[in-house]
MIZA-235197 format. One record per residue (C-alpha): residue in one letter; x, y, z. Coordinates in steps of 0.02 Angstrom, whole numbers, plus 50000, padded with zeros to 5 digits. Example, Ala and Ser with C-alpha at 12.3 -4.5 7.8 and 13.67 -1.06 7.14 Angstrom:
# residues 2
A506154977550390;S506844994750357;
***
This chain:
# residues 574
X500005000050000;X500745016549952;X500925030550097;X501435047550082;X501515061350205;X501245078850150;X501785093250251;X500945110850187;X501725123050283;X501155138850286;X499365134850213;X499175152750127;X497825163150091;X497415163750257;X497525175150422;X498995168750527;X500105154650530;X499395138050491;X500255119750471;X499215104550393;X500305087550387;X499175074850298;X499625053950267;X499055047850106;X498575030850064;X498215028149875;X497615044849828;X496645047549980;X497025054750140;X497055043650288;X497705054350434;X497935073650457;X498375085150595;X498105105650603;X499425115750683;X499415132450718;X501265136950754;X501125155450824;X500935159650999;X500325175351043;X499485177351232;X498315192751191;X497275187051346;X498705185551488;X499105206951464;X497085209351481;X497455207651666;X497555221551775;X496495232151651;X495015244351645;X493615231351576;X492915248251489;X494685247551388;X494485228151342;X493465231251155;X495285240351100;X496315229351154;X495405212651098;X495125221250926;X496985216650885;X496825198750927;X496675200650726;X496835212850569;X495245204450490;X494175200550631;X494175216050728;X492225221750729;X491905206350823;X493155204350951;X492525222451004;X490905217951002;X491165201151106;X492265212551223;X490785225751260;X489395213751277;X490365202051394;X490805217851504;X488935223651472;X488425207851543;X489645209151705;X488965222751738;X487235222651683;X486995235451553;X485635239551425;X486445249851274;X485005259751163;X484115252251034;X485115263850881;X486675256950967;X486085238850923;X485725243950763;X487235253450721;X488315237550800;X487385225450687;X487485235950546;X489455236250564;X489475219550626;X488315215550439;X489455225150321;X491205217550386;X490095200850361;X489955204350189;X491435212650146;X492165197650233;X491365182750140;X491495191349966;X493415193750000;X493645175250059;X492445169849904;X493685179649769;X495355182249847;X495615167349973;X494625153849913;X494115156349728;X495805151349659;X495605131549710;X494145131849583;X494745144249448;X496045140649343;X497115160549309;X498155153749156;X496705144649074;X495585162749050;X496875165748925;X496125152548822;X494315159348825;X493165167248706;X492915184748792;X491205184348688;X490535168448743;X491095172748913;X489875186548900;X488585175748828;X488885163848988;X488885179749112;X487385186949051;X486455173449075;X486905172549254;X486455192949288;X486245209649244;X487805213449298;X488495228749162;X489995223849154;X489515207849080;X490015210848901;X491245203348782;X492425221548765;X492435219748934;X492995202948964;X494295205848840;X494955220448927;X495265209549070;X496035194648983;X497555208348903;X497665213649050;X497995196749109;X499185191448941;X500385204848973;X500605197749171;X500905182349090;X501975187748950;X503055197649064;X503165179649144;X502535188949327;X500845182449375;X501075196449517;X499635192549609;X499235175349530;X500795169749573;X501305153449633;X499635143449584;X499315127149528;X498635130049329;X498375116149255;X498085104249388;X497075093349338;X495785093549488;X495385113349377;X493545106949298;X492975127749243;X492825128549038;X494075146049019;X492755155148997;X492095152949178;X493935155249232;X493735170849125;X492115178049215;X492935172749393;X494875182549355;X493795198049292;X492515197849470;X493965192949562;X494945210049511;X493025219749531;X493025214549720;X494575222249750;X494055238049716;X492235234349773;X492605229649953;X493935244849966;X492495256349946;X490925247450036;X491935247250215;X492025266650226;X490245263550326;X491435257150468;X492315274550449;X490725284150472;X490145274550625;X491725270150692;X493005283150633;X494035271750546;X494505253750476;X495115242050514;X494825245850695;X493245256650735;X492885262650903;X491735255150985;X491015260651184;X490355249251323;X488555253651345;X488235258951177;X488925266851002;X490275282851009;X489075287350858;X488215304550897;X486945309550808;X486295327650746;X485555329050575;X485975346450603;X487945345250641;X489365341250512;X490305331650648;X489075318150683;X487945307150589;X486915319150505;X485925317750353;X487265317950183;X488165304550324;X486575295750324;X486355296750141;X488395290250095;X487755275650227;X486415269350123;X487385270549945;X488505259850016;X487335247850069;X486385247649912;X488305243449813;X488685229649934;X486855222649897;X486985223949706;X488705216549709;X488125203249792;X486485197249713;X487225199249536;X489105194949558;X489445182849693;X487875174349721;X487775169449550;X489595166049516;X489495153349697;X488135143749588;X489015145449419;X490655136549488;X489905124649612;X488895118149463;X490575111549395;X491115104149555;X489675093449632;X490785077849670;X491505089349836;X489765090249880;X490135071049955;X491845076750024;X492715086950175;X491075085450295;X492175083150451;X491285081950625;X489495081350626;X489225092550754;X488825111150719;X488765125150841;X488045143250846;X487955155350972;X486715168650859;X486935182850774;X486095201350752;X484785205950895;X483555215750841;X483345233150902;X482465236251086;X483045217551120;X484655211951182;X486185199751141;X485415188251282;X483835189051211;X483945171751091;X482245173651039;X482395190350921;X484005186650859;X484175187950649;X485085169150638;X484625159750782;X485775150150903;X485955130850943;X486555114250902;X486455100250777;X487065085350822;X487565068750705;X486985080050542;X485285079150605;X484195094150532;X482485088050614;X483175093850772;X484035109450853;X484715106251037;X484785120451160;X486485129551174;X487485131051358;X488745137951367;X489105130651550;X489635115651415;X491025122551360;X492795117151414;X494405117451321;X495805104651340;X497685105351315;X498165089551296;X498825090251135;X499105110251136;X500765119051201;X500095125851336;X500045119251525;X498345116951669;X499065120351853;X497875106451951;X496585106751809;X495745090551754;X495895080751610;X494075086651528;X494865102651520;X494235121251606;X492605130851561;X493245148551508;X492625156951668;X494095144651767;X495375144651593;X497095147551602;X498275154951464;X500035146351523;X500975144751363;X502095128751389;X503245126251221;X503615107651199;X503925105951018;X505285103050919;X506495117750856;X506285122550669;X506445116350537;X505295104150599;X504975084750554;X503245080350566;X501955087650695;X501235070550684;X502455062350787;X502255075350942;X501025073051082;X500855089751078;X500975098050918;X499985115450922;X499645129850996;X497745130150978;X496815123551141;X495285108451091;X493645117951136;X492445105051159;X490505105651193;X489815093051308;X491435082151272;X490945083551086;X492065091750930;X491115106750851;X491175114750694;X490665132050678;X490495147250551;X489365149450419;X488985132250374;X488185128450560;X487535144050559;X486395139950398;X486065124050468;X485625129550637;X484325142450562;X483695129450424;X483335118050544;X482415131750650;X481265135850503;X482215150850460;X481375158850295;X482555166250203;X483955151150244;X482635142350168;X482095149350006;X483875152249969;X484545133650025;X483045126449898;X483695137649776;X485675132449799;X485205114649785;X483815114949644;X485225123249548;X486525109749588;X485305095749587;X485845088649724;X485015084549892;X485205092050057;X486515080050101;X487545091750008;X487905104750139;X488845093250254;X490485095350148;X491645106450062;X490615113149945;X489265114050073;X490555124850181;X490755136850026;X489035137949989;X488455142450154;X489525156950170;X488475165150014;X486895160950075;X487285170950227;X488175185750131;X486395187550006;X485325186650192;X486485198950292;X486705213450135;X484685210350126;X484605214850318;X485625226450300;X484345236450222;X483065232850367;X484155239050493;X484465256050405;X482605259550383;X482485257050566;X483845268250628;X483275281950487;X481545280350576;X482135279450734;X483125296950712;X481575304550631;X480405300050786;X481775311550893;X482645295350970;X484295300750948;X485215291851099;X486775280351049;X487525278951234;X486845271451408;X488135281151538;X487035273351693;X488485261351740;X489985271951673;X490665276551845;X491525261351928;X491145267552093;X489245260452036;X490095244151987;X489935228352101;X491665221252188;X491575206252086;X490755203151934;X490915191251768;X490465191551594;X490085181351445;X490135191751291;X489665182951135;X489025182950922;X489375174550776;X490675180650689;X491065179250499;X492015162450535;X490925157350670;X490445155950854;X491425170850967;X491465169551141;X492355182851264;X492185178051459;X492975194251586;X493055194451775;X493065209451866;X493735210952054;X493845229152105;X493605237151956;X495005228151865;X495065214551748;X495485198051857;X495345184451703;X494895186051537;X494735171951397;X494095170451234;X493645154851122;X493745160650939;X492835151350783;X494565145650721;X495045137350914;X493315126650871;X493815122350703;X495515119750699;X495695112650857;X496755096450882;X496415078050948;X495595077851141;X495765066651272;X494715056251187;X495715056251029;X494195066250947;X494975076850793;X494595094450764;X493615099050618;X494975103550510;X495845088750545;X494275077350510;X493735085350365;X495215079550283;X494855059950315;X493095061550268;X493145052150099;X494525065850037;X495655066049869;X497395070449846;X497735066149646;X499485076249668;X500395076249851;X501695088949787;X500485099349708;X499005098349856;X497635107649798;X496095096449885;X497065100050054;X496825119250029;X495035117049940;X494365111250118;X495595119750231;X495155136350145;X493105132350169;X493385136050338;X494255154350311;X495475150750410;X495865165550554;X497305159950672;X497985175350718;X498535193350670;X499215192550493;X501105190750514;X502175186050329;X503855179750323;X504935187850202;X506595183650160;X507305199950074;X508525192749948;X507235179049882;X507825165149944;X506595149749980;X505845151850148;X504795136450131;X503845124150004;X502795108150028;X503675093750081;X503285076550018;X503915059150079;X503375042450010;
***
């Protein structure tokens, strides 16, 4: 029997440093570990602090992620100390929280993930006006015409001419897992250049709320977001007005570029509908309150929270989040007198305890401990989370809209809804959401805008903003769905001060590594479940299902060797 081990290391197109050794038995993969091989300890200098001052600090746990880390950070403190913010503060949060969502997926969808489906090199071979024939079909997007499509494929010729791919660098054209006809390849290199310039321009609403991107302020017990029709230096009416052009772009963009490209491409590429499932389990925590509710209010939340267990969409199980521990038996870090099962958050320790090999490495695979991402489990069980369990979560709930647009994915594929538990499932989830939360978006708006106009102009509760008002000991549990899933922030305050904090991020959940029980982490089981690997030097099914999760493992840090020399390549062994 033939074995090869694969070592990708670093999995790019990603944020963060990520490691993915696989074994490979007859062009399948038998065995894989995930390793995340920063460490970085953003919760061990939260000690000691103002709890008012967490949201700025927690923001950098990433470049991408940043809106919801604040978020978390406020609501947990919110909930130590038991404040209400105003309703336009839970709208202007969601409608932050809604456009980094988008911007988000359609960045991951084009830029991170697009190229293990779309072959660069091959556009070259396309008929620019068939490729307009194809793309008009799909929408009325205008720039769906053969002069266009031309444009974009000289543009692409001289990159290649020049022999510099610049950004297109480094791919795998001509691999034979590519299945696009060049004229799809065509369509997805000319929307794939678009969205550069598209999501540049639709995350200025984060500017005008928050003051600036990629880290927006953000205020515990509401929104710093005054506003005075009246007053050039607050939300006022043109501010108002830029706010819902940009809204209405991010929409359009959506409905007639990604959406239909997601169906266009997956159509070619219905075998991964039956690969890269992973775990069966799928957690979400909820996402979007409406306005006049709260966070903790799970019954007016946009996407609801809860569990399905064993793929079962007949049934969604309460979520608790007294369930969740995290274990570190496999992960470099230490538990002083903690017990096998692991520590809910609220008792969690952050004791990095390095007992890996020195670089270059061997093979992770051989360590007992061989990462630096803790195992978050949920009643002993492996979770996956992001937009995939959030679409199944809310389908299972009855949701409408996951619904209609669920039937419409999978009347388009032809296939059933055993579909969505896999890669191409993963993928297809993440659109679903971005057409539901650019819809919302819209929603939201119309509130606020009617809100304002009824006089109800308050963005701010200061009720609890002394800490002489403040208990001597309190705790939190701050939490949302972010882009890549379930968020969770826990604080305890003795004093005034912050006397523990701990967070358990969507990629802890999903990339986690074996438990006590030997359970893999998603990652690592969505790489056994019934997954190809045609070329192990040239592993593009690894990055297909890695890449479904949008991986986020920490702040984006790139090695660069200034004189060009290899800093690193995949490693095969038979």
């Amino acid at each position: 029997m033939a074995r090869t081990k694969v070592v990708v290391d670093p999995i790019t197109r990603i944020e963060g440093h990520l490691r993915i050794e696989v074994q490979a038995e007859n062009g399948m993969i038998a065995d894989a570990w995930a390793s995340s091989t920063q460490f970085r300890g953003i919760e061990i200098i939260m000690n000691g602090r103002d709890p008012r001052d967490a949201w700025a600090f927690t923001q950098r746990i990433c470049g991408v992620c940043t809106v919801v880390h604040a978020i978390a950070s406020c609501r947990a403190v919110e909930d130590a100390l038991d404040i209400t913010i105003p309703p336009n503060a839970t709208i202007i949060r969601n409608l932050v929280h809604g456009m980094q969502t988008v911007q988000d997926h359609v960045i991951h969808f084009y830029h991170l993930h697009a190229l293990d489906w779309v072959d660069v090199v091959s556009a070259l071979k396309a008929d620019p006006d068939r490729a307009g024939q194809i793309a008009r079909s799909l929408s009325p997007w205008p720039n769906n015409s053969g002069t266009y499509f031309k444009a974009v494929q000289e543009k692409l010729q001289k990159f290649v001419s020049s022999g510099q791919l610049g950004i297109f660098t480094n791919g795998y054209w001509g691999h034979p897992a590519y299945k696009l006809p060049p004229e799809v390849n065509l369509i997805a290199v000319a929307h794939y250049l678009e969205a550069l310039d598209w999501q540049r321009d639709v995350i200025r609403l984060h500017t005008i709320f928050g003051g600036k991107n990629p880290h927006p302020n953000f205020l515990v017990g509401g929104m710093a977001s005054a506003i005075n029709l009246d007053d050039t230096g607050t939300i006022n009416a043109e501010r108002l007005s830029d706010i819902k052009a940009l809204i209405d772009k991010a929409l359009v963009f959506v409905e007639q570029v990604y959406w239909p490209d997601l169906l266009a491409i997956a159509g070619f590429y219905k075998d991964w509908a039956s690969i890269g499932g992973g775990v069966p389990n799928y957690l979400a925590v909820g996402m979007f309150p409406a306005a006049g509710s709260d966070f903790r209010d799970i019954e007016h939340l946009y996407f609801p929270r809860g569990i399905i267990l064993d793929n079962d969409l007949t049934k969604v199980v309460p979520y608790d989040e007294q369930k969740v521990r995290e274990e570190v038996m496999h992960s470099w870090y230490e538990y002083q007198g903690a017990p096998a099962e692991g520590l809910h958050p609220y008792e969690g320790q952050t004791v990095p305890n390095y007992t890996g090999p020195k670089p270059p490495w061997t093979f992770i695979q051989d360590q007992e401990k061989y990462t630096w991402m803790k195992a978050p489990r949920y009643d002993g069980k492996p979770m996956e989370v992001g937009p995939l369990a959030r679409m199944l979560v809310a389908y299972a709930s009855g949701h409408e809209g996951v619904k209609a647009l669920v039937g419409e994915a999978l009347g388009k594929l032809q296939v059933g809804p055993a579909a969505l538990f896999s890669t191409l499932g993963r993928t297809a989830a993440r659109a679903i959401e971005t057409v539901l939360v650019a819809r919302k978006m819209e929603d939201w708006y119309d509130d606020l805008v009617g809100r304002i106009k009824n006089g109800d102009v308050a963005t701010f509760n200061d009720q609890k903003w002394d800490p002489s008002t403040w208990p001597a000991t309190a705790r939190g549990y701050g939490y949302l769905d972010a882009a890549r899933g379930a968020l969770g922030h826990w604080v305890e305050i003795q004093n005034g001060q912050i006397s523990r904090y701990q967070c358990v991020v969507p990629s802890t959940w999903n990339c986690s590594p074996r438990d006590a029980e030997g359970q893999k982490g998603p990652y690592e089981a969505s790489l056994v479940d019934n997954h190809p690997l045609v070329k192990p030097d040239q592993p593009i099914e690894i990055l297909r299902t890695i890449h479904s999760f949008d991986p986020c493992m920490a702040c984006g840090v790139h090695v660069l060797d200034a004189e060009g020399d290899l800093v690193t390549t995949v490693k095969v062994q038979g």
